[in-house]
MILUMPA-149373 format. One record per residue (C-alpha): residue number from 1; residue in one letter; y, x, z. Coordinates in nm, 3 decimals. Last residue first. Layout:
! MILUMPA-149373
    k  r       yy       xx       zz
  NUM  a        Y        X        Z
...
***
This chain:
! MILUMPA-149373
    k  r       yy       xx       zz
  482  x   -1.220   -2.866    0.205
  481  x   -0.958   -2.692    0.113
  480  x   -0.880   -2.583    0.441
  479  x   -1.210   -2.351    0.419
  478  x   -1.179   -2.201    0.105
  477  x   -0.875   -2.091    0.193
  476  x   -0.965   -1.936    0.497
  475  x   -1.289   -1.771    0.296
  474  x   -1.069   -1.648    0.028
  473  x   -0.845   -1.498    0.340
  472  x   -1.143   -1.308    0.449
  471  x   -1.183   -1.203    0.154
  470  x   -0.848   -1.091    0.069
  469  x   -0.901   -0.884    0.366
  468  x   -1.187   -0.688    0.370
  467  x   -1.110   -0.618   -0.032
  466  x   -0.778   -0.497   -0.010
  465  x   -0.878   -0.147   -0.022
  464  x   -0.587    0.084    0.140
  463  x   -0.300    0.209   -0.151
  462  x   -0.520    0.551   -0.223
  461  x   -0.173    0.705   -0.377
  460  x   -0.239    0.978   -0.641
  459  x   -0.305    1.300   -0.483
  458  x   -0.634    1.172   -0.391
  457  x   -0.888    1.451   -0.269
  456  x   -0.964    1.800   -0.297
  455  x   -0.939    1.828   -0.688
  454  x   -0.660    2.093   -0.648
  453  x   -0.365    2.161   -0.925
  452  x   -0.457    2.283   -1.296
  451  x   -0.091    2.333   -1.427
  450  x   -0.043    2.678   -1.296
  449  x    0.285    2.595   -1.143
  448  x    0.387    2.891   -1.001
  447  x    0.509    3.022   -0.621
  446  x    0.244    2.865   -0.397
  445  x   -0.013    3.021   -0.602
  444  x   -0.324    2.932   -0.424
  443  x   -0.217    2.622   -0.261
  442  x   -0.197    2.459   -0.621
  441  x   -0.032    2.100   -0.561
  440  x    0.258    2.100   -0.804
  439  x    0.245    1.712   -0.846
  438  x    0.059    1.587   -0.597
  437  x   -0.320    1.642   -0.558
  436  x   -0.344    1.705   -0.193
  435  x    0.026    1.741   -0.034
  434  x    0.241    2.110   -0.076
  433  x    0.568    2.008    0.052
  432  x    0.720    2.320    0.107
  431  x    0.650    2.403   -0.222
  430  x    0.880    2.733   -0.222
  429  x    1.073    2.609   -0.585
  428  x    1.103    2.273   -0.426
  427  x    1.330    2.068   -0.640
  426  x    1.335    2.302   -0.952
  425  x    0.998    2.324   -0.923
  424  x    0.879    1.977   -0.876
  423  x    1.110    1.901   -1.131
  422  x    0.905    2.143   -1.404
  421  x    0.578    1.974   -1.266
  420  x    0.726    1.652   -1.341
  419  x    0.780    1.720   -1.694
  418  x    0.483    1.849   -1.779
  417  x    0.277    1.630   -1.621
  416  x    0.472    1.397   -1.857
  415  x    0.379    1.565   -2.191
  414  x    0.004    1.608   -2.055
  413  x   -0.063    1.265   -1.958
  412  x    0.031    1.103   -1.584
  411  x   -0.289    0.979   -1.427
  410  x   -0.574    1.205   -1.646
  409  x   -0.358    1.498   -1.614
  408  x   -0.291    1.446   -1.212
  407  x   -0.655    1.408   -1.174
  406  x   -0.708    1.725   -1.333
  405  x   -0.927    1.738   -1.683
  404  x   -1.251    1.915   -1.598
  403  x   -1.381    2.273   -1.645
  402  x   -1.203    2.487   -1.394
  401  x   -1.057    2.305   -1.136
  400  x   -1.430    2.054   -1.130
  399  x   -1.575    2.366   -1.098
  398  x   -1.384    2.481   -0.766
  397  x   -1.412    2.107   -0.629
  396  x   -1.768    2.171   -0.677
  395  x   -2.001    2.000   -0.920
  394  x   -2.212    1.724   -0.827
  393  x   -2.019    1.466   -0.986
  392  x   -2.043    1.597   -1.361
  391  x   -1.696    1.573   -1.526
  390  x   -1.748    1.320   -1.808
  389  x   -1.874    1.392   -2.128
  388  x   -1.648    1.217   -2.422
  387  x   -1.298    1.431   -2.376
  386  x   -1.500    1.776   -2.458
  385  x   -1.407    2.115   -2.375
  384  x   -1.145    2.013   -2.110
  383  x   -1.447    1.788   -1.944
  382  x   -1.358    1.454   -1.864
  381  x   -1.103    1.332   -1.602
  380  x   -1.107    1.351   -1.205
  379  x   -1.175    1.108   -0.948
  378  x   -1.340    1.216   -0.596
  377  x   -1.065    1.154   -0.360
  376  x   -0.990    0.805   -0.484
  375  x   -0.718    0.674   -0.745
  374  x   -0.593    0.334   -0.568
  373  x   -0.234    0.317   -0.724
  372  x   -0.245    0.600   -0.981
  371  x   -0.435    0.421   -1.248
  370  x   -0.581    0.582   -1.438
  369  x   -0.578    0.696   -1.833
  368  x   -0.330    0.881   -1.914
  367  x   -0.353    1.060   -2.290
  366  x   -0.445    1.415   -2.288
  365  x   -0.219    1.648   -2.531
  364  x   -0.336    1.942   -2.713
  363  x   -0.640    1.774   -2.863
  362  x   -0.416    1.551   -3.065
  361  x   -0.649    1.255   -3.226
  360  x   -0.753    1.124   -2.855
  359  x   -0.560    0.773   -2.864
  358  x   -0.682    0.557   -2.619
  357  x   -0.906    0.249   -2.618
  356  x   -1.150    0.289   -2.841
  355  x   -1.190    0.666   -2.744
  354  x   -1.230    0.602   -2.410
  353  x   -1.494    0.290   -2.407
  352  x   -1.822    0.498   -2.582
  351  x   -1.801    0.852   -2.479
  350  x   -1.597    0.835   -2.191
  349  x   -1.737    0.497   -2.047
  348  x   -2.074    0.561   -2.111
  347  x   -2.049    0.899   -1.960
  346  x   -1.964    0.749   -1.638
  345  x   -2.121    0.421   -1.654
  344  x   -2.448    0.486   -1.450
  343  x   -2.387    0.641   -1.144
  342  x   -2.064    0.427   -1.113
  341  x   -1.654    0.528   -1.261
  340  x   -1.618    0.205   -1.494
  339  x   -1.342    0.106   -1.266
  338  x   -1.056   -0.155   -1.388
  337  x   -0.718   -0.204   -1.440
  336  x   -0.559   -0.469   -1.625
  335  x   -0.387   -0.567   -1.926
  334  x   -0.232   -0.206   -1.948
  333  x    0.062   -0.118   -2.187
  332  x    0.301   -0.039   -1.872
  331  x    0.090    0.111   -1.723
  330  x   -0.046    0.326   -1.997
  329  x    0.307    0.486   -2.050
  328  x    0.302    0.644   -1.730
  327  x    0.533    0.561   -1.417
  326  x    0.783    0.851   -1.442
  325  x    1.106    0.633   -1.418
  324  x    1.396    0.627   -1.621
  323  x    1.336    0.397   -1.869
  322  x    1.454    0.095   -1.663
  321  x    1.134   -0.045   -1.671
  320  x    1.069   -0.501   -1.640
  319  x    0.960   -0.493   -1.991
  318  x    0.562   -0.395   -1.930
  317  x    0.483   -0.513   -1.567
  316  x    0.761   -0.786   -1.641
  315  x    0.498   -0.941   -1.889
  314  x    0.163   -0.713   -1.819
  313  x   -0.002   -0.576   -1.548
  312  x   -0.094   -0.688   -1.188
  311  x   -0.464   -0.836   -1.228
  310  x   -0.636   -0.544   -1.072
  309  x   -1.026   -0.652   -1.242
  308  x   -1.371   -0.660   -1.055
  307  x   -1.657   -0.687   -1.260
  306  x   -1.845   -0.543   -0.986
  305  x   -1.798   -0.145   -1.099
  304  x   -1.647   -0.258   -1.498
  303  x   -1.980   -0.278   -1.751
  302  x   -2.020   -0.612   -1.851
  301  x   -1.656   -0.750   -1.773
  300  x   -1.482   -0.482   -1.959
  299  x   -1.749   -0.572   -2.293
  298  x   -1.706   -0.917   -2.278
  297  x   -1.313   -0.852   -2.264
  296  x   -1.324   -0.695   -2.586
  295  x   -1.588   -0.935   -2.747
  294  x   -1.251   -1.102   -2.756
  293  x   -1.199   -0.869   -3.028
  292  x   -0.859   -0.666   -3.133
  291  x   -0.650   -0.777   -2.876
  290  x   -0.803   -0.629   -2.566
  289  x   -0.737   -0.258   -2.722
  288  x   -0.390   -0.371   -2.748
  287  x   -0.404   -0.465   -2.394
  286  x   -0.500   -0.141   -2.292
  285  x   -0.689   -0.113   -1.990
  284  x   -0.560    0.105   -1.735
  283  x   -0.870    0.273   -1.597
  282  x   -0.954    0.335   -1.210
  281  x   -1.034    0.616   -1.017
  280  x   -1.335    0.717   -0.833
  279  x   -1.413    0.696   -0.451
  278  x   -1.214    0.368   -0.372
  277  x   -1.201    0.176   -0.064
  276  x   -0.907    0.363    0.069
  275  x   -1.082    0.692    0.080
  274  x   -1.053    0.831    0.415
  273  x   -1.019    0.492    0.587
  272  x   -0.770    0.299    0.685
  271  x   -0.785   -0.063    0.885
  270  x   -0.810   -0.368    0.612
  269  x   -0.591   -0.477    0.823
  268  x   -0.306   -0.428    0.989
  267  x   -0.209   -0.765    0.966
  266  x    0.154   -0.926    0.880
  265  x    0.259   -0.924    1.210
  264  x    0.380   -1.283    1.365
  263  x    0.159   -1.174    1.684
  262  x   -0.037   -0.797    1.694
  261  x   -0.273   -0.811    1.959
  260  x   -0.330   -1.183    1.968
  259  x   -0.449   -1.184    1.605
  258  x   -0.405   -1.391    1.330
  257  x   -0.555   -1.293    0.976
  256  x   -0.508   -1.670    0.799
  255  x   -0.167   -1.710    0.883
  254  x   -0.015   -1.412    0.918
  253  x   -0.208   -1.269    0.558
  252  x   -0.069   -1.614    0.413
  251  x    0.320   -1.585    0.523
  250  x    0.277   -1.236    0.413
  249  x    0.175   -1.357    0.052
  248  x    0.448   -1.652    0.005
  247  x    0.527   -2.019    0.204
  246  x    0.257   -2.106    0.354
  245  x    0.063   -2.425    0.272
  244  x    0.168   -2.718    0.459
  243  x   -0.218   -2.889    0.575
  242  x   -0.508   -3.023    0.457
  241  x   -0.325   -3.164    0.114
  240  x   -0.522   -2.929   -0.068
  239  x   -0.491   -2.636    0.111
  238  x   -0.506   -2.376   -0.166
  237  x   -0.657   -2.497   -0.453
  236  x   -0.993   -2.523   -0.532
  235  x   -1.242   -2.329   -0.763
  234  x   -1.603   -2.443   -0.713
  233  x   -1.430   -2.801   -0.739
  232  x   -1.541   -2.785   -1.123
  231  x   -1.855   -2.683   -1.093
  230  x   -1.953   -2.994   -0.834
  229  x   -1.762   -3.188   -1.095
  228  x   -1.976   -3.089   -1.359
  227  x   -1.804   -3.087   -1.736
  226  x   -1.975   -2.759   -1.743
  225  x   -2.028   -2.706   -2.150
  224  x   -1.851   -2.403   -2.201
  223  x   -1.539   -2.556   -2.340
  222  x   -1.535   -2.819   -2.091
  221  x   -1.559   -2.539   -1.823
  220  x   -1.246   -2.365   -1.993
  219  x   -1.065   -2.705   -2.001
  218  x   -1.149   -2.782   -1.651
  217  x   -1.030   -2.399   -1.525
  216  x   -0.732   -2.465   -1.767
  215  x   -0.616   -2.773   -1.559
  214  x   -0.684   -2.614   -1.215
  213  x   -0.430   -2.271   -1.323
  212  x   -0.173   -2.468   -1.501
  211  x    0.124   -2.277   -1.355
  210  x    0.491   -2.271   -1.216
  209  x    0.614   -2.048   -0.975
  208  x    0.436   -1.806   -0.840
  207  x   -0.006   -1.780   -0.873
  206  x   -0.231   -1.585   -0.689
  205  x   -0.638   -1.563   -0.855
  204  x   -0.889   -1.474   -0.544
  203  x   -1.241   -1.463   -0.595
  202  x   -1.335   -1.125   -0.745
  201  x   -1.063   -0.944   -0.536
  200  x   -0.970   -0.613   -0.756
  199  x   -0.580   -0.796   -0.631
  198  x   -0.475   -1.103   -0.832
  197  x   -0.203   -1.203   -1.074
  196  x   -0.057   -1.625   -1.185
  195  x    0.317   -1.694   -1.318
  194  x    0.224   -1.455   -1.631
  193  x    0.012   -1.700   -1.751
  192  x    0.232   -1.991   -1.688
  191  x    0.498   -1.831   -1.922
  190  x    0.216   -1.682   -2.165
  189  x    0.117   -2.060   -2.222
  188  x   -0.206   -2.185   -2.177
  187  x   -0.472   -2.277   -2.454
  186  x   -0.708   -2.108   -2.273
  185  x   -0.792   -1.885   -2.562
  184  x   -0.386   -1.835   -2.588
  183  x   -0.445   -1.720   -2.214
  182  x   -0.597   -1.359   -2.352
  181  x   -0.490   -1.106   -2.030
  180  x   -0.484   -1.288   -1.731
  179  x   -0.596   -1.652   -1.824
  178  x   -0.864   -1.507   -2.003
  177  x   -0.960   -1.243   -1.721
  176  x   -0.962   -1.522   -1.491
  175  x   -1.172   -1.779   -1.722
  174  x   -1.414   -1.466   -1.825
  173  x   -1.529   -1.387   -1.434
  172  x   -1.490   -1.769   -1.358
  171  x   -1.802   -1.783   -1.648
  170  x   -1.986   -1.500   -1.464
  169  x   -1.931   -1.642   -1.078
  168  x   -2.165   -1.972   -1.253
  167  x   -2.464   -1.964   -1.036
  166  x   -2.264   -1.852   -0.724
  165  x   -2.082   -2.170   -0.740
  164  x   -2.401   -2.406   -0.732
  163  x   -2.546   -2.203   -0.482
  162  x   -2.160   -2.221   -0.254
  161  x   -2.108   -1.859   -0.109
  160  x   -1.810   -1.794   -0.447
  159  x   -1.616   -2.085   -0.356
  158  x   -1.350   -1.949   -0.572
  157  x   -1.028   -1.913   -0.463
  156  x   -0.663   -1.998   -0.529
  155  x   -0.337   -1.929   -0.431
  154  x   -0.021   -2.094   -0.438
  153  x    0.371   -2.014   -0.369
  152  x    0.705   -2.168   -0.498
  151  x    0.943   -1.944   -0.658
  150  x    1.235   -1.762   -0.406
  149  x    1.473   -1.584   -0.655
  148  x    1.409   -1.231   -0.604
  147  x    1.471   -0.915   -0.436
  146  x    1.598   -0.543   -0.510
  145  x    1.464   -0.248   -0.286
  144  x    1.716   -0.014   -0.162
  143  x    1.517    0.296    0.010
  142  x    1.594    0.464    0.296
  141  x    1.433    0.825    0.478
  140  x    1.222    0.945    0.163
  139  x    1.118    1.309    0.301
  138  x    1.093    1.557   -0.016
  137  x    0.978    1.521   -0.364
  136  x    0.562    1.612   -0.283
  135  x    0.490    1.357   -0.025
  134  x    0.482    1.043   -0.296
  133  x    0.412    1.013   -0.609
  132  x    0.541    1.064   -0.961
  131  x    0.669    0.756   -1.012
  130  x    1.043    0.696   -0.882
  129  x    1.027    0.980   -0.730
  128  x    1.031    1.204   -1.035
  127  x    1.309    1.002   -1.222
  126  x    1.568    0.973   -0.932
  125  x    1.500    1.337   -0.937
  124  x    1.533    1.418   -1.273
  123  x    1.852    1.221   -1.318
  122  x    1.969    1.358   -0.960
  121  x    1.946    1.682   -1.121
  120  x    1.914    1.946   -0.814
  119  x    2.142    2.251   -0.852
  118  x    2.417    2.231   -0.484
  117  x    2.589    2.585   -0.498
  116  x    2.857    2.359   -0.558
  115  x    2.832    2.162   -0.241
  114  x    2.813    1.800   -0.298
  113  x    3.083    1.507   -0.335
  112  x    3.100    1.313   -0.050
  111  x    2.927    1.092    0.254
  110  x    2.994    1.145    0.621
  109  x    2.722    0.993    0.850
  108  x    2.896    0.843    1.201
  107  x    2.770    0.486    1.168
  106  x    2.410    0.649    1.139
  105  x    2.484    0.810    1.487
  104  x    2.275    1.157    1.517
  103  x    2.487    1.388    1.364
  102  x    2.380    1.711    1.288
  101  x    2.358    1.690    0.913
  100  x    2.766    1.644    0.873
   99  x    2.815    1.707    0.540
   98  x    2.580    1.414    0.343
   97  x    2.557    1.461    0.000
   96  x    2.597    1.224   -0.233
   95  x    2.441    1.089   -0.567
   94  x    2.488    1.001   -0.935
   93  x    2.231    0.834   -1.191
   92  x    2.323    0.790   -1.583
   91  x    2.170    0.619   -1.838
   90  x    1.936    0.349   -1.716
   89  x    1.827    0.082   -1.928
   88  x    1.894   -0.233   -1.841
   87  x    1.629   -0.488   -1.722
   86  x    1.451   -0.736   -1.941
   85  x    1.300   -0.511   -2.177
   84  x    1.225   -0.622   -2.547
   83  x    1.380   -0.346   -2.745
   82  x    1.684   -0.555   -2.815
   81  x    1.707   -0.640   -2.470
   80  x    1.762   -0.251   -2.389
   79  x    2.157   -0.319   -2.269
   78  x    2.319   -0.010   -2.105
   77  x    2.343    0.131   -1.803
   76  x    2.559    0.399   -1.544
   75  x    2.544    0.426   -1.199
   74  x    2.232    0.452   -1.102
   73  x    2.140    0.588   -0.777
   72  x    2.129    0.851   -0.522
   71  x    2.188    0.947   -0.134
   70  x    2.126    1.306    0.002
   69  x    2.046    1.477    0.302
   68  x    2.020    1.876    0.246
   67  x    1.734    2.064    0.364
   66  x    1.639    2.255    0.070
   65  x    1.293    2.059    0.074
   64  x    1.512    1.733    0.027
   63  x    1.603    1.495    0.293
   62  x    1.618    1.152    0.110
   61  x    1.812    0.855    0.058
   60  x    1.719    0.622   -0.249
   59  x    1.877    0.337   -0.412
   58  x    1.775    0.055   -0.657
   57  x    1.361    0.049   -0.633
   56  x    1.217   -0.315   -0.748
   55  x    1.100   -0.100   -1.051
   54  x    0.890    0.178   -0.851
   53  x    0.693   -0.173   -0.725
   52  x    0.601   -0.295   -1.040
   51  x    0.735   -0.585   -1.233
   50  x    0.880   -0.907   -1.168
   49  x    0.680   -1.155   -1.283
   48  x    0.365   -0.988   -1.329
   47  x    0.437   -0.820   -1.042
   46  x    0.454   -1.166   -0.856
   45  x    0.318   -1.092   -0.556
   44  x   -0.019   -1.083   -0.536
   43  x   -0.099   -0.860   -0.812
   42  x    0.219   -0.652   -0.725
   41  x    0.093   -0.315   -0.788
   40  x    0.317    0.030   -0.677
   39  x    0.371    0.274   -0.907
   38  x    0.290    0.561   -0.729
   37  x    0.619    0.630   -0.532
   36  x    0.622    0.235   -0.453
   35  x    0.283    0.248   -0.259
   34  x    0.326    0.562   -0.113
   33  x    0.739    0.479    0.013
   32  x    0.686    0.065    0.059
   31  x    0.367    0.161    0.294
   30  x    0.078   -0.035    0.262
   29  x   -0.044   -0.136    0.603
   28  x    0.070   -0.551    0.573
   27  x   -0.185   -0.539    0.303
   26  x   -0.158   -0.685   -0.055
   25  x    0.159   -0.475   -0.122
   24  x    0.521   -0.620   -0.223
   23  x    0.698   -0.763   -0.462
   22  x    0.935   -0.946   -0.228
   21  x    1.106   -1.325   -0.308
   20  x    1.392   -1.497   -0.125
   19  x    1.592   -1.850   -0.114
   18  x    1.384   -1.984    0.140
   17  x    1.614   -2.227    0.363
   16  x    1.841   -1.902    0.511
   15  x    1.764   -1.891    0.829
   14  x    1.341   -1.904    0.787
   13  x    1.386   -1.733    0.478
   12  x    1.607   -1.410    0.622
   11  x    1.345   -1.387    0.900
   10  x    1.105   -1.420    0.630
    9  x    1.269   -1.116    0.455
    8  x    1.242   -0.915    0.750
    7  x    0.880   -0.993    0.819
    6  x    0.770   -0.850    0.494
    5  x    0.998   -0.529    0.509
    4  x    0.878   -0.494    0.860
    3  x    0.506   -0.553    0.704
    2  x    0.549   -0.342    0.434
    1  x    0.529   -0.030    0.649
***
């Protein structure tokens, strides 16, 4: 669980003087593996910053379905700062076996070279994993994650129970998505813009290192003709002078989620649930497509379940790849992700929203589209026979196989569905790990890839809804800012 990985690097903090940064989950419960495997979103962490969660990965140990225990890594780069990334680009990844499985004693483990009968890519693998979700690869037993330079900490939240607050919760709607995704409209710089993410939380907005976050909240109102102070203060910044504010994200979920049952942990909470919060999936939101109007973003706010936005894209979200991961195209373009998926938007948002914002011109390959962090048991794409009509919700899971764009399609894209489901079976060519809309899932023909795996329920990770939580902590902060 994140929370061991959490507490360990405060442990390191507290010793150290706080030299150390995580991009982590919102929720002490989200695993590192699921929550990597599928991308992994670091709205209140510093994804923005730093990337996702598949790129903080540097080293992987697994058992794979053939039984043997092997490490793997890069080990050959090469500059890609002419193309505008940040981090090298990976060219070559090597990996060990280990030869004595029946030992016990971690000290004891004998790394080397392995057995020439041994035919698994570690390229493809290192690439599959590092993506293409979780449960399907083989059992992840250590993973290397890479940290940061410590950056100083705030949050902020909108006083969203106060009248006078409620009244305007549509013009903080617009500020965060402007800061987010169109901060030259703000007048703030794409440095401090990129300091600040948030969970699908409507009042939370988490900022790292430096910002401008209060100032551009009194421009914006001043813009919009609120120059009230009682408007102003509905957003307020963390603590205020009340009291030290904590140090980083875990630090917060301790502090304001507390419990005698679990002490120092960071919380188990929002407790799981068979959907995680989210029944439908939820779109990647080109920023390109943002660019063209600012009626853009009008338009995303109007009709998006709640007007609730995953602030974790863009920046390092974008540039911080090594190339050699599966994470889909459309994350790293995205300005934000967002759920259209309601009784009434469905078919508005395929046949009206979808083909603005993706590229539907080759009928032989479908674009992704969702995100695979918080995809829910009931999400699936549009109808094979036509992209704009949405795949009716009272069909069976049997109908949906048939007539409707998989889950997996809609997450990954044709071309890289492709791909995976060729490494799927050259890793596990007996699907031993058959899991619920992974890649390769298809319980009917456990020894083909038909291509159209089972609409059952998430096969993408359903990271647990953040919601219960980050509200509670809205309404902490709210309350020592006062």
């Amino acid at each position: 669980m994140t929370d061991k990985v959490y507490r360990a690097v405060i442990a390191a903090n507290e010793e150290e003087g706080y030299k150390y940064h995580l991009v982590g989950g919102a929720a002490g419960t989200v695993s590192p593996m699921g929550w990597s495997w599928q991308g992994g979103l670091g709205g209140t962490t510093g994804g923005r910053l730093y990337g996702f969660g598949v790129d903080q990965v540097v080293q992987l140990e697994m058992v794979l379905p053939n039984g043997v225990h092997v490490k793997f890594g890069p080990t050959e780069w090469e500059d890609a700062s002419a193309e505008g990334f940040i981090v090298p680009r990976t060219k070559v990844v090597s990996g060990v076996c280990r030869s004595n499985p029946d030992e016990h004693d971690e000290e004891k483990w004998i790394w080397g070279r392995c057995p020439e009968d041994f035919d698994i890519d570690f390229n493809d693998l290192y690439f599959a994993v590092r993506g293409g979700g979780g449960g399907t690869w083989g059992v992840v037993t250590s993973v290397f994650l890479q940290l940061h330079d410590y950056l100083p900490f705030n949050p902020y939240s909108f006083n969203l129970g106060a009248e006078e607050c409620s009244a305007i919760a549509p013009q903080f709607a617009m500020f965060k998505a402007q800061y987010i995704s169109a901060p030259s409209l703000l007048n703030v710089t794409k440095e401090h813009s990129l300091a600040c993410g948030s969970p699908d939380v409507f009042t939370l907005l988490v900022c790292i290192g430096e910002e401008d976050v209060m100032q551009a909240w009194a421009r914006f109102l001043d813009l919009n003709n609120s120059t009230d102070p009682a408007k102003v203060a509905c957003l307020s910044e963390n603590f205020d002078g009340v009291m030290e504010s904590p140090k980083g994200w875990a630090e917060l979920l301790i502090l304001a989620l507390a419990n005698d049952r679990f002490p120092g942990k960071v919380p188990d909470a929002p407790t799981p649930s068979p959907d995680g919060g989210s029944l439908f999936s939820r779109v990647l939101v080109p920023q390109s497509w943002l660019d063209e109007s600012e009626e853009n973003i009008k338009t995303v706010l109007e009709h998006a379940t709640g007007s609730l936005l995953y602030n974790a894209f863009g920046g390092a979200a974008a540039s911080g790849s090594d190339q050699a991961n599966s994470l889909s195209q459309a994350h790293r373009n995205a300005a934000f992700m967002a759920s259209f998926f309601n009784d009434d938007f469905d078919d508005f948002f395929w046949g009206n929203l979808f083909p603005q914002m993706f590229d539907i011109s080759d009928k032989t390959k479908f674009p992704p589209v969702f995100g695979s962090n918080h995809a829910g048991p009931f999400a699936a794409g549009p109808l094979k026979e036509d992209w704009t009509k949405s795949c009716p919700r009272e069909w069976t899971f049997e109908e949906r196989r048939e007539k409707c764009i998989s889950i997996q399609e809609a997450i990954y894209g044709t071309e890289r569905l492709a791909r995976l489901e060729a490494i799927k079976k050259a890793v596990d060519p007996q699907f031993i790990f058959n899991c619920t809309n992974c890649i390769g899932n298809n319980p009917s023909e456990p020894e083909s890839l038909s291509g159209n795996p089972s609409d059952e329920s998430s096969g993408a990770s359903s990271m647990s809804s953040v919601a219960a939580v980050t509200s509670a902590i809205a309404v902490y902060l709210l309350i020592n800012s006062i």
